[in-house]
Biopython code that builds the backbone (N, CA, C, O; Angstrom):
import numpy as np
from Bio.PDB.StructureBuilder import StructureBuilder

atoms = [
    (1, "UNK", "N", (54.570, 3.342, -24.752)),
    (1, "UNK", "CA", (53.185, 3.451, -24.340)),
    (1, "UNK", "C", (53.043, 4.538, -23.280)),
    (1, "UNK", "O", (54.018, 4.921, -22.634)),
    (2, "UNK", "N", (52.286, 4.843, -23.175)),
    (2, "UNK", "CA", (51.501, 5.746, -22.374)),
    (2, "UNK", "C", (51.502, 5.530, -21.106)),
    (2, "UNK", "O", (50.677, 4.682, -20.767)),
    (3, "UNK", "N", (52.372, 6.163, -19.931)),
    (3, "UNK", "CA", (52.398, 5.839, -18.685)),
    (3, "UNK", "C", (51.139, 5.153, -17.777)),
    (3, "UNK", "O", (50.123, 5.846, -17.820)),
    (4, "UNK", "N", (51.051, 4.254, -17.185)),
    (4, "UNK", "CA", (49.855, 3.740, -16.572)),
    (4, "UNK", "C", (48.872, 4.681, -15.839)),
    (4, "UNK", "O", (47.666, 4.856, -16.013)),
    (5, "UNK", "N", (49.924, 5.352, -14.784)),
    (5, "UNK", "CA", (49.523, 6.711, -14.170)),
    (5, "UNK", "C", (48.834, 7.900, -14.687)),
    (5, "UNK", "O", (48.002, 8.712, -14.281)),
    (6, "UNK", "N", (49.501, 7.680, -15.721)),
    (6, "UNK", "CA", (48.283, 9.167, -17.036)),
    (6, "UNK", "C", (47.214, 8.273, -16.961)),
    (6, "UNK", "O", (46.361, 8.526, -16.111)),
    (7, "UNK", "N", (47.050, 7.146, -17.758)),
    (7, "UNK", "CA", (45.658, 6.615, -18.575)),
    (7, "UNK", "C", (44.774, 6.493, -16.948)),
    (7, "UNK", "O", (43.658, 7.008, -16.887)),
    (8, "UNK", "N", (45.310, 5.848, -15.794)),
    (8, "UNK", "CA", (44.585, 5.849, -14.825)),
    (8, "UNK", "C", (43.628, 7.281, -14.671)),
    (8, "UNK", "O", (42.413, 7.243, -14.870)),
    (9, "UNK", "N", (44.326, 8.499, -14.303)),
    (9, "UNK", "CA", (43.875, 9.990, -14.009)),
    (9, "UNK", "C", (43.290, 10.372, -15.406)),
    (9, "UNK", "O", (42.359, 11.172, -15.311)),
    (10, "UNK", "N", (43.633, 9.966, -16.784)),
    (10, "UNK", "CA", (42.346, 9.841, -17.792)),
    (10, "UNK", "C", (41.091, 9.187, -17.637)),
    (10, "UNK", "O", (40.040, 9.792, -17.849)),
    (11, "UNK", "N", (41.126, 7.947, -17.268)),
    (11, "UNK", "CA", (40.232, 7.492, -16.653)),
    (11, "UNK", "C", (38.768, 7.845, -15.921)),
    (11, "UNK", "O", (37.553, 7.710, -16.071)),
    (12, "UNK", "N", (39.688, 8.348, -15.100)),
    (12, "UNK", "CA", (39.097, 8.555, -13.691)),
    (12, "UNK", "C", (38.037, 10.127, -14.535)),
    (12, "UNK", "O", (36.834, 10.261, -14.313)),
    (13, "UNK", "N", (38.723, 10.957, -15.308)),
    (13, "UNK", "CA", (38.289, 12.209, -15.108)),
    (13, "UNK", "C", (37.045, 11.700, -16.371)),
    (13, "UNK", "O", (35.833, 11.916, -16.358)),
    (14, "UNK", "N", (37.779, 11.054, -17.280)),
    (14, "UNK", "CA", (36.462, 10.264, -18.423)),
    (14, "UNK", "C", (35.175, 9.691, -17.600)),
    (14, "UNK", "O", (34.034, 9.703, -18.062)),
    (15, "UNK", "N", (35.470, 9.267, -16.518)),
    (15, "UNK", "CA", (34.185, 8.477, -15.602)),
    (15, "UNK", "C", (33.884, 9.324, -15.162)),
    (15, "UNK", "O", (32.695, 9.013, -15.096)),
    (16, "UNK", "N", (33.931, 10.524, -14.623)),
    (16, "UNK", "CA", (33.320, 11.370, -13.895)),
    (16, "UNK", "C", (32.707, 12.868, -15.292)),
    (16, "UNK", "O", (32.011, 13.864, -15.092)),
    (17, "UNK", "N", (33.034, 12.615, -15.932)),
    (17, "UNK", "CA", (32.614, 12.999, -17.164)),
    (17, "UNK", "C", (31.406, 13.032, -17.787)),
    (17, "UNK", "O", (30.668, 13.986, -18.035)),
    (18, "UNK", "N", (31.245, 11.295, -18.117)),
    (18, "UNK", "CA", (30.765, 10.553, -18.975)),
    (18, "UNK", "C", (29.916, 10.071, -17.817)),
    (18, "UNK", "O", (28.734, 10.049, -18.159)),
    (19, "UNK", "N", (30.114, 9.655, -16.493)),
    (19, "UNK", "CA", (29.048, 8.512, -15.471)),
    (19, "UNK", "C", (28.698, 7.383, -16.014)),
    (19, "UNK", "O", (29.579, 6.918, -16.737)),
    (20, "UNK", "N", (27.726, 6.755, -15.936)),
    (20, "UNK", "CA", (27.227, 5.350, -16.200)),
    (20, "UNK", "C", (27.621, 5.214, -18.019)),
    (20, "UNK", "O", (27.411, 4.076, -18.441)),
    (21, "UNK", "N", (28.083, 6.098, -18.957)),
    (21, "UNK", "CA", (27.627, 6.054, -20.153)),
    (21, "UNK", "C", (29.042, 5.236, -20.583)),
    (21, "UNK", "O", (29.069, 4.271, -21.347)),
    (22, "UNK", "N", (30.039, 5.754, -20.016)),
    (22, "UNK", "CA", (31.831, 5.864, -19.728)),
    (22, "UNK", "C", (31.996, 4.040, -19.403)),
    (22, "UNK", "O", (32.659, 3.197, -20.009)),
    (23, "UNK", "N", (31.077, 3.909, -18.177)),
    (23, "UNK", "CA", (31.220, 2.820, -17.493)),
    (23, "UNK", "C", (30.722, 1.510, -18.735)),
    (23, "UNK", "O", (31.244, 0.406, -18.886)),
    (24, "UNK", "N", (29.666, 2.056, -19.421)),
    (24, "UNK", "CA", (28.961, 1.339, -20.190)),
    (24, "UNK", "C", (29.190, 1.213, -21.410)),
    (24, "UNK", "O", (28.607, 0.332, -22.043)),
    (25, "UNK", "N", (30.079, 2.056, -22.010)),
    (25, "UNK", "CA", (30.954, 1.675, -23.279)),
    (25, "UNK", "C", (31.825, 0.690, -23.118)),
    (25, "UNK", "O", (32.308, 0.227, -24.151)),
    (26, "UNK", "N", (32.186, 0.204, -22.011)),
    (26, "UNK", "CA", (33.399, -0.989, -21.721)),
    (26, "UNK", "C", (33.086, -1.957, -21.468)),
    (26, "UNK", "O", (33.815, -2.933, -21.645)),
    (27, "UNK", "N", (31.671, -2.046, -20.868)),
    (27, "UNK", "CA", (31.070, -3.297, -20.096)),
    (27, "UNK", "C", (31.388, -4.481, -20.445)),
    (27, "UNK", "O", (31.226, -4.639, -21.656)),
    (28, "UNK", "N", (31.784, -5.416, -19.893)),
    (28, "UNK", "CA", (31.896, -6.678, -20.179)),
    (28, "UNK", "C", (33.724, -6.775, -20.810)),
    (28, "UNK", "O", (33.972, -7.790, -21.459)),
    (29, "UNK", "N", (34.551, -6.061, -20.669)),
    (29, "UNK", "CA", (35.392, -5.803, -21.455)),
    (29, "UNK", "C", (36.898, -5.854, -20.275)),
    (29, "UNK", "O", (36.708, -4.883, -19.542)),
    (30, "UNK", "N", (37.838, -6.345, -19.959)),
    (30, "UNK", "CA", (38.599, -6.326, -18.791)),
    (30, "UNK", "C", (39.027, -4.834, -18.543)),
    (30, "UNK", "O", (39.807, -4.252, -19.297)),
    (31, "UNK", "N", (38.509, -4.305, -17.524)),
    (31, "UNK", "CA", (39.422, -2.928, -17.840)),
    (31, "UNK", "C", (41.033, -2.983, -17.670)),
    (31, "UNK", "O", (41.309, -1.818, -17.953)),
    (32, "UNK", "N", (41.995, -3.477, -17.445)),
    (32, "UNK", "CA", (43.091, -3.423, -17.735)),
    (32, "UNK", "C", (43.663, -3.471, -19.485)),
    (32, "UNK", "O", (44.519, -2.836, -20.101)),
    (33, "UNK", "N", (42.681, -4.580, -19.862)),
    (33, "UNK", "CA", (42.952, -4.724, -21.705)),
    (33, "UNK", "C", (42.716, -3.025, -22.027)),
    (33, "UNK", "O", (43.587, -2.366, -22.594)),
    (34, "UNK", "N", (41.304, -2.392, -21.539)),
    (34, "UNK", "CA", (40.904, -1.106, -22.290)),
    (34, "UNK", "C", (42.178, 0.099, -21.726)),
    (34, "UNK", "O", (42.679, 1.046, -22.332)),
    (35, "UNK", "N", (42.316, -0.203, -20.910)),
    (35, "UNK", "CA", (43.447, 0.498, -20.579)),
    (35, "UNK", "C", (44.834, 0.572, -21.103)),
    (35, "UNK", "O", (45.466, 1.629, -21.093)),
    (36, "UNK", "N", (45.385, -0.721, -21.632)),
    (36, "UNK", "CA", (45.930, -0.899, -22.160)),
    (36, "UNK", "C", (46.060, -0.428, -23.085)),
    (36, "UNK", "O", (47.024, 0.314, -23.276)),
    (37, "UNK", "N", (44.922, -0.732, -24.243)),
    (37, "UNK", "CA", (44.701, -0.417, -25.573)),
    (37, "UNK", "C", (44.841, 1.200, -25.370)),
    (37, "UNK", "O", (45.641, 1.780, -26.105)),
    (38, "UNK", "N", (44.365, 1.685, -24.750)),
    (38, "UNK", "CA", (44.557, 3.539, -24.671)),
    (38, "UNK", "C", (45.444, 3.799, -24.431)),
    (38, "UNK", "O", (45.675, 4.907, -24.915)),
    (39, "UNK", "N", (46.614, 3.255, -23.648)),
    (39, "UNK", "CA", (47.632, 3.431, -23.555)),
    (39, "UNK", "C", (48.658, 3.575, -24.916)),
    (39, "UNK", "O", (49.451, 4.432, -25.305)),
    (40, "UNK", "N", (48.253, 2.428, -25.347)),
    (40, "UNK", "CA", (49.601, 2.379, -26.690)),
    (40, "UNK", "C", (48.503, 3.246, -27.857)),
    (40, "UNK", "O", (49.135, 3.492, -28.884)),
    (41, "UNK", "N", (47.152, 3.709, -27.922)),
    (41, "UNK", "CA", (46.924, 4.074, -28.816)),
    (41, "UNK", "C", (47.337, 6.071, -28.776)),
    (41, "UNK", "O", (47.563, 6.816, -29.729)),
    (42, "UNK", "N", (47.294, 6.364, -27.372)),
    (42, "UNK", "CA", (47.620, 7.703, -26.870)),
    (42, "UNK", "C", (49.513, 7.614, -26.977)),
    (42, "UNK", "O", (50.144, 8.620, -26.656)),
    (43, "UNK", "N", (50.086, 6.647, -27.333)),
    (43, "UNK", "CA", (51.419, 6.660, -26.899)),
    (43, "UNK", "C", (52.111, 8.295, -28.161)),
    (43, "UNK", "O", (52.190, 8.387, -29.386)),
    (44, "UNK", "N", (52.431, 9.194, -27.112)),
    (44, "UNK", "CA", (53.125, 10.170, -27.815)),
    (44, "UNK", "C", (52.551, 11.191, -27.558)),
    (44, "UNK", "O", (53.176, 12.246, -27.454)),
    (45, "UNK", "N", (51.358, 11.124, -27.411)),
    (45, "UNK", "CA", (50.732, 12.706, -26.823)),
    (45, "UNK", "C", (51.208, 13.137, -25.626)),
    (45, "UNK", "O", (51.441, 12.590, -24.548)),
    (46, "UNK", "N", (51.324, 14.547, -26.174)),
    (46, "UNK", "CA", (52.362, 15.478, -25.297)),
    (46, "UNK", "C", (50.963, 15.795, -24.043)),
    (46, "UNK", "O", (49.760, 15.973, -24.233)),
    (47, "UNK", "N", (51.834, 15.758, -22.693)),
    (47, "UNK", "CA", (50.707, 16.146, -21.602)),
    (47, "UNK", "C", (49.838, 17.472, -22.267)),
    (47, "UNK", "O", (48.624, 17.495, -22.470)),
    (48, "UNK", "N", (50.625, 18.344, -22.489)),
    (48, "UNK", "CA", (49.269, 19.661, -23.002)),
    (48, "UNK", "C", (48.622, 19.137, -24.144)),
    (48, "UNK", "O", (48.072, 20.142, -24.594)),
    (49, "UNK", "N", (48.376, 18.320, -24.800)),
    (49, "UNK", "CA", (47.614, 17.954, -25.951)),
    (49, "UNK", "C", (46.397, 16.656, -25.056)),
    (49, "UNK", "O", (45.223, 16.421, -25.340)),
    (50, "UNK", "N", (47.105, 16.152, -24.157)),
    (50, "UNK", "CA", (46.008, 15.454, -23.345)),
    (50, "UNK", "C", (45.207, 16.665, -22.453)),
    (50, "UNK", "O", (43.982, 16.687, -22.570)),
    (51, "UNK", "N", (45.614, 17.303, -21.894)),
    (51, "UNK", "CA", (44.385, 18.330, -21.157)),
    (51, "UNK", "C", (43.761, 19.425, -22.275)),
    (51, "UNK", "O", (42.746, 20.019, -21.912)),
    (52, "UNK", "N", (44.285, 19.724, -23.571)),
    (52, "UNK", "CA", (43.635, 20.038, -24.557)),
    (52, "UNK", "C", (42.051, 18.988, -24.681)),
    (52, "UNK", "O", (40.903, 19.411, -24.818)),
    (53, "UNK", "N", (42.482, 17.660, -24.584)),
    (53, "UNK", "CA", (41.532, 16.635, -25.232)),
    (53, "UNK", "C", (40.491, 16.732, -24.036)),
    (53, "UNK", "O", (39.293, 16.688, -24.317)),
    (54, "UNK", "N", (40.787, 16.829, -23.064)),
    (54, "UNK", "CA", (40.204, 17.086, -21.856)),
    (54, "UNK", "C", (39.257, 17.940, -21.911)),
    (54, "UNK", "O", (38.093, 17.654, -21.629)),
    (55, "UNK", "N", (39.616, 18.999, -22.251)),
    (55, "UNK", "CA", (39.045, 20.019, -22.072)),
    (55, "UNK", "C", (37.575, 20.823, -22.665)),
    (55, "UNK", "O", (36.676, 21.559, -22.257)),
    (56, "UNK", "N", (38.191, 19.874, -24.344)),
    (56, "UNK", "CA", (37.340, 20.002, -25.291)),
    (56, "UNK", "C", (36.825, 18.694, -25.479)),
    (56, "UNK", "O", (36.993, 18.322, -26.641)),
    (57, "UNK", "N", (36.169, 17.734, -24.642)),
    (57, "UNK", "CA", (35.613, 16.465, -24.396)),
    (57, "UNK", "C", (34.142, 17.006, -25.473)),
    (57, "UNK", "O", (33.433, 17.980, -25.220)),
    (58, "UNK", "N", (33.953, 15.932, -26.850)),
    (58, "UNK", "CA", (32.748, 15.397, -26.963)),
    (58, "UNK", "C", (31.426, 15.639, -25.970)),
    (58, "UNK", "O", (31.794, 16.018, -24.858)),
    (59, "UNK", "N", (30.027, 15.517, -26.095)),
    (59, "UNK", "CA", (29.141, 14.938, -25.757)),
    (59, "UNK", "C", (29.224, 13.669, -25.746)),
    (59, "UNK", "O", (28.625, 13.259, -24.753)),
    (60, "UNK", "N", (29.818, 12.534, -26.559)),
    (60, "UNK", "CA", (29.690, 11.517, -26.379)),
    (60, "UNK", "C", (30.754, 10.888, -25.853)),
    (60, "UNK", "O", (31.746, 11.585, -25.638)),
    (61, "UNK", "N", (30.802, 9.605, -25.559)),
    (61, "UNK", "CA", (31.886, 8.847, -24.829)),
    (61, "UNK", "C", (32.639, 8.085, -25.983)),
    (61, "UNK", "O", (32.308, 7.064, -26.585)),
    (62, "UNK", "N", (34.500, 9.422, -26.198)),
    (62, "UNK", "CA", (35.241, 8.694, -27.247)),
    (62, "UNK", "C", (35.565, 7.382, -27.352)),
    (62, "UNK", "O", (34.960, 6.686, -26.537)),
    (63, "UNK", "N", (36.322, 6.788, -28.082)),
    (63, "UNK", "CA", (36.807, 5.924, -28.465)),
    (63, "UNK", "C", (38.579, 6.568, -28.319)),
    (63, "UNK", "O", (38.954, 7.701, -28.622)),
    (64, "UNK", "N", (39.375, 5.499, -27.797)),
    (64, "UNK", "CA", (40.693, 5.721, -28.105)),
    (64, "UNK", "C", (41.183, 6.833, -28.769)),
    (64, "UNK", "O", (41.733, 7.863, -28.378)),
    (65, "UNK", "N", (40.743, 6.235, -30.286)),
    (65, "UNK", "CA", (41.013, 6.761, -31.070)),
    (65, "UNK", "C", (40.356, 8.154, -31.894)),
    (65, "UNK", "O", (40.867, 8.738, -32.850)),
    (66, "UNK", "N", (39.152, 8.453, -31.246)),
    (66, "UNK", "CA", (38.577, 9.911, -31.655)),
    (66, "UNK", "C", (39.644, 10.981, -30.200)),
    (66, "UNK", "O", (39.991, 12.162, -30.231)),
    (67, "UNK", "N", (39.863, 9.947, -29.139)),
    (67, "UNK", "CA", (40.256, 11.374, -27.970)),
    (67, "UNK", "C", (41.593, 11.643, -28.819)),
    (67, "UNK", "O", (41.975, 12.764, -29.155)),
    (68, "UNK", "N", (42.399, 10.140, -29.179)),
    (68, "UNK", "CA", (43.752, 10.925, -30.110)),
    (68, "UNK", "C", (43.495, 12.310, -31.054)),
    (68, "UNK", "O", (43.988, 13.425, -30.890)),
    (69, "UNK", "N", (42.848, 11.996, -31.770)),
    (69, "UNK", "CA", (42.215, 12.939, -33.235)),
    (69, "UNK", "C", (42.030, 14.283, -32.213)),
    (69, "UNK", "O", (42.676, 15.308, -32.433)),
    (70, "UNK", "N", (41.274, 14.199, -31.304)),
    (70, "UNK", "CA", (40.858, 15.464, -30.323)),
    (70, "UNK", "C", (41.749, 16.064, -29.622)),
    (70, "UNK", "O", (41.484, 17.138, -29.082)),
    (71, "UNK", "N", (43.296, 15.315, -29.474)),
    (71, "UNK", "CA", (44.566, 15.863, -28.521)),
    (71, "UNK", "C", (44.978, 16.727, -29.911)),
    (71, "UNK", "O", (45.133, 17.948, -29.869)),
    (72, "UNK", "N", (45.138, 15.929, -31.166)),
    (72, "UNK", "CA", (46.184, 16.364, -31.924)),
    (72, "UNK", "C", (45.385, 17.908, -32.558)),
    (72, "UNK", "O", (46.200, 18.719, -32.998)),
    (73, "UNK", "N", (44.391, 18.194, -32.602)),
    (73, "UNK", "CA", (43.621, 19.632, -32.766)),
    (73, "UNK", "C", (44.579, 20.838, -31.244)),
    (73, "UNK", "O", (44.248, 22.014, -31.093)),
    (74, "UNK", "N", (45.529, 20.254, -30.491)),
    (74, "UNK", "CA", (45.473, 21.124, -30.006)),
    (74, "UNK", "C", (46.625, 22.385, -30.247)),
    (74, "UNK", "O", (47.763, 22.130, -30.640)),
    (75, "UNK", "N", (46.249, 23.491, -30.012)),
    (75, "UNK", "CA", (47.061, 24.411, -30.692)),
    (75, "UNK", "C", (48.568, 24.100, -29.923)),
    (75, "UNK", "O", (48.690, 23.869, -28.721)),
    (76, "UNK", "N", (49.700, 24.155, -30.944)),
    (76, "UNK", "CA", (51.100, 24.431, -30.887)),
    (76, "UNK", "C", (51.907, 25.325, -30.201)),
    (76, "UNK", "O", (52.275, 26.416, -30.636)),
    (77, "UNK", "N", (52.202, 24.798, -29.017)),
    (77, "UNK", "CA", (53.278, 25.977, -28.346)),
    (77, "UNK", "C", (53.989, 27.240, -29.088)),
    (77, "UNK", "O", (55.114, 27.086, -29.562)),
    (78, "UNK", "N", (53.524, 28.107, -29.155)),
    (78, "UNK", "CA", (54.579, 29.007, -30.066)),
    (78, "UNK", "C", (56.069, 29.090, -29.642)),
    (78, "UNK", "O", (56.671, 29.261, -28.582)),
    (79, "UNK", "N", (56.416, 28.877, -31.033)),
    (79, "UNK", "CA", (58.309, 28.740, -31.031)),
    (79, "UNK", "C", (58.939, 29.739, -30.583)),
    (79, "UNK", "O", (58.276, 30.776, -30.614)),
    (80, "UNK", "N", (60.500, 29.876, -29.968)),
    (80, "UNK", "CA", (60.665, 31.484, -29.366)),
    (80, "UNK", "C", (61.383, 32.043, -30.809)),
    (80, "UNK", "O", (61.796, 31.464, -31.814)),
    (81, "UNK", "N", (61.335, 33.069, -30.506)),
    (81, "UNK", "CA", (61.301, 34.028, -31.413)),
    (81, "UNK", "C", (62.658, 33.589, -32.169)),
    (81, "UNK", "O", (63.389, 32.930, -31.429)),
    (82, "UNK", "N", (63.143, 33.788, -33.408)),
    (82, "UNK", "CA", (64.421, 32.928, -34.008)),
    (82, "UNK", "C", (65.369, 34.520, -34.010)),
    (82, "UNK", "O", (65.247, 35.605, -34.578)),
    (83, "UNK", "N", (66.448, 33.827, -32.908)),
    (83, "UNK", "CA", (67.967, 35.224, -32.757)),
    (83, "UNK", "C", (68.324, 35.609, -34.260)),
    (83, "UNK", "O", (68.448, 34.978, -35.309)),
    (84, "UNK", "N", (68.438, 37.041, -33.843)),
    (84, "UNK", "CA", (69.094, 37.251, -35.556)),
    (84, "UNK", "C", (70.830, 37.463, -35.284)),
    (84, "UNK", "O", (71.423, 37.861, -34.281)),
    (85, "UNK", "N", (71.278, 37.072, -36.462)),
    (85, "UNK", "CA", (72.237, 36.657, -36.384)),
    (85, "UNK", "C", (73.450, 38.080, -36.799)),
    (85, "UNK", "O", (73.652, 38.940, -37.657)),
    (86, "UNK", "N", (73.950, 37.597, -35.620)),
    (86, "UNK", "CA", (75.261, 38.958, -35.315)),
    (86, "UNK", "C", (75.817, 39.412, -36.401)),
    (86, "UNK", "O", (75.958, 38.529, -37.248)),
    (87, "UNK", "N", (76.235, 40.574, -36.749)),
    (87, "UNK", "CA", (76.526, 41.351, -37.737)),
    (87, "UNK", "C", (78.558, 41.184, -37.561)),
    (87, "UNK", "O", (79.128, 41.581, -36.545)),
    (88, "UNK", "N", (79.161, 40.679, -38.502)),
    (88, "UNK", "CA", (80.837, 40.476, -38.052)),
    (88, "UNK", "C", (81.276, 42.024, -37.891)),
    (88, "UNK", "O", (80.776, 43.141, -38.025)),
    (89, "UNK", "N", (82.568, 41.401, -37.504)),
    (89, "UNK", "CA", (83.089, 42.806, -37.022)),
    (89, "UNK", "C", (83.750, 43.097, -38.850)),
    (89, "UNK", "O", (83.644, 42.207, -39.693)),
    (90, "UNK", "N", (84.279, 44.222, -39.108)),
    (90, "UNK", "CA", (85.127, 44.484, -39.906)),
    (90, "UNK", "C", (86.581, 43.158, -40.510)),
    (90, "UNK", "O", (86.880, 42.596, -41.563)),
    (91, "UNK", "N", (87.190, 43.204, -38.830)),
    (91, "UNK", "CA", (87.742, 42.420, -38.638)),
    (91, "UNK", "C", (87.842, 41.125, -39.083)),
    (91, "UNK", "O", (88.745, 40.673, -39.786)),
    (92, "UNK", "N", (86.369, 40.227, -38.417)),
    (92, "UNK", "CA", (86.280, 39.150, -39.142)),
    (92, "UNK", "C", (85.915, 39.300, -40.065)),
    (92, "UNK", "O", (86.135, 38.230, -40.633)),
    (93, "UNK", "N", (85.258, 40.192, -41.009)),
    (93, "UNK", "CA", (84.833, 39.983, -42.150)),
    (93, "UNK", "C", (86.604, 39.815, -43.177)),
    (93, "UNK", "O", (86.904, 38.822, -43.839)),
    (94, "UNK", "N", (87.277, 40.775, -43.051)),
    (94, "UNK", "CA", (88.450, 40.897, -43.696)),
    (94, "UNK", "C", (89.076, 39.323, -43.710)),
    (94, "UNK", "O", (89.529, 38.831, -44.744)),
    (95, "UNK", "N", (89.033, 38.534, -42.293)),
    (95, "UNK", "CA", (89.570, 37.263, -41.867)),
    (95, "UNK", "C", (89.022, 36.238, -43.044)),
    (95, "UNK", "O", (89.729, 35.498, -43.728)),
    (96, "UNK", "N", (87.691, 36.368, -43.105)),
    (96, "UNK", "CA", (87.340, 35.270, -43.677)),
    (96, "UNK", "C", (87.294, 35.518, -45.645)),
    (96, "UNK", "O", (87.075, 34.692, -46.531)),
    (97, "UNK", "N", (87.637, 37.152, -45.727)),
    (97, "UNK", "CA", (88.170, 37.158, -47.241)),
    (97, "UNK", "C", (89.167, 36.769, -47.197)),
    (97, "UNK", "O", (89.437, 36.277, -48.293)),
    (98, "UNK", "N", (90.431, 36.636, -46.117)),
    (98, "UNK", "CA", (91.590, 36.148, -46.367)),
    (98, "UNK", "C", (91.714, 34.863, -46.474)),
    (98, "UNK", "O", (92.723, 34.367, -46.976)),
    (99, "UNK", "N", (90.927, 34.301, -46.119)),
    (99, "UNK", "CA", (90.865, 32.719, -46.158)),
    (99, "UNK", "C", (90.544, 32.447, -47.089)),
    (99, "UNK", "O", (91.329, 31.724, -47.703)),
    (100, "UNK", "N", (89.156, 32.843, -47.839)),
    (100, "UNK", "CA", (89.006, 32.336, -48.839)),
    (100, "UNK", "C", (89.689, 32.772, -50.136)),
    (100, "UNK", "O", (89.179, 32.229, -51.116)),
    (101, "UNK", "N", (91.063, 33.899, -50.517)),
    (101, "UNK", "CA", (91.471, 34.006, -51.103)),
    (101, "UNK", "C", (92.906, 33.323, -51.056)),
    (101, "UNK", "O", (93.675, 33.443, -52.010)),
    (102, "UNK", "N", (93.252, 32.587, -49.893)),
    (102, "UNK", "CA", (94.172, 31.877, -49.950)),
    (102, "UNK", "C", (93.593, 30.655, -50.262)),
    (102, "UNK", "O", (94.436, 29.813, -50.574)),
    (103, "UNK", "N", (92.279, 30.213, -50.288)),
    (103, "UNK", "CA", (91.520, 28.794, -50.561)),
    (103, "UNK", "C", (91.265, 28.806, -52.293)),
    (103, "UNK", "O", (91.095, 27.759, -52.917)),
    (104, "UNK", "N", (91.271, 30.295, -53.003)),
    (104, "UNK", "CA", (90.865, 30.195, -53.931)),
    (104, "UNK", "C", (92.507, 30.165, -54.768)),
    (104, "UNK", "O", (92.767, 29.680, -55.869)),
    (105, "UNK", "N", (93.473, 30.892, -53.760)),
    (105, "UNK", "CA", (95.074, 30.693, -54.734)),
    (105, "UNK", "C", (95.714, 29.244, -54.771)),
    (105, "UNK", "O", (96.535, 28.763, -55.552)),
    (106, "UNK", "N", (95.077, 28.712, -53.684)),
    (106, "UNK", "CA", (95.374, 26.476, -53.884)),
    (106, "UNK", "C", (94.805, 26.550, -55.068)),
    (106, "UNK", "O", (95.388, 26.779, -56.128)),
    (107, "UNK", "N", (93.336, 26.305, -54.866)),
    (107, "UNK", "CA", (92.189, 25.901, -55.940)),
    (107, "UNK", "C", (93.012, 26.115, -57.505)),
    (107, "UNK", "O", (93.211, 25.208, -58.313)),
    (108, "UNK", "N", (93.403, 27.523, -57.665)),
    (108, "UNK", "CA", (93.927, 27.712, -58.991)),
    (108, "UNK", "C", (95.448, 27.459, -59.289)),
    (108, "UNK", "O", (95.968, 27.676, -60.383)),
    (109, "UNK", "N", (96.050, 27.008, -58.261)),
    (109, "UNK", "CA", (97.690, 26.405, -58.178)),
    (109, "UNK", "C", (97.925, 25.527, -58.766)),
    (109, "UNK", "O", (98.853, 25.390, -59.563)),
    (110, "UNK", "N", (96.663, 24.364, -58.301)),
    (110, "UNK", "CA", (96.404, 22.879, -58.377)),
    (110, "UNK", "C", (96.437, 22.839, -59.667)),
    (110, "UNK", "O", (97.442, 22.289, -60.117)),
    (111, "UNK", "N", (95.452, 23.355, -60.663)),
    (111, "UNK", "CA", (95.167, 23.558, -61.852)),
    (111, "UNK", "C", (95.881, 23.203, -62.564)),
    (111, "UNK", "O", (95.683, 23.360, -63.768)),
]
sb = StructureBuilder()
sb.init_structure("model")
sb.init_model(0)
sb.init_chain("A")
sb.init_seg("    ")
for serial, (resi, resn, name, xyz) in enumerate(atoms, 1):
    if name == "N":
        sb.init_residue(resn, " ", resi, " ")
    sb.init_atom(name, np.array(xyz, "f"), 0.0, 1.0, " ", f" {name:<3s}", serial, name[0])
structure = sb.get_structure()
């Protein structure tokens, strides 16, 4: 689940957001349960996909489960660039024909 400490500072920034509207989607409702429930329903969102959701907040006051839908829109760290892969020396190249022509004189020994 979702650290207490996040959903709290979610919270807080949803109420100051949203004002009476935030307060009034829960009414009557324990806020520890709603907290709860956001907790395990946010469980896995990466911190930059929560200030993504943040950021791009609705007009209206989400549900759990629309702010999830609204983290996971957020764009993907770009991957680092993939190393290209070292060119052998002469050397090893010769090494590893020798190997495999002593792997291929078993192979046909066995026979």
């Amino acid at each position: 689940m979702l650290a207490s400490e996040t959903v709290e500072a979610l919270f807080r920034r949803l109420s100051t957001r949203y004002g009476s509207a935030w307060s009034a989607k829960w009414a009557g409702l324990p806020a520890a349960d709603v907290m709860a429930d956001w907790a395990k329903v946010l469980d896995g969102i990466a911190g930059d996909s929560l200030r993504y959701g943040l950021d791009y907040l609705p007009e209206f006051v989400p549900t759990a489960h629309q702010f999830r839908e609204l983290c996971k829109r957020a764009p993907r760290p770009n991957p680092p660039e993939q190393l290209k892969a070292p060119d052998p020396t002469p050397e090893q190249k010769a090494k590893v024909r020798a190997m495999l022509a002593e792997v291929r004189k078993r192979l046909t020994s066995a026979a």
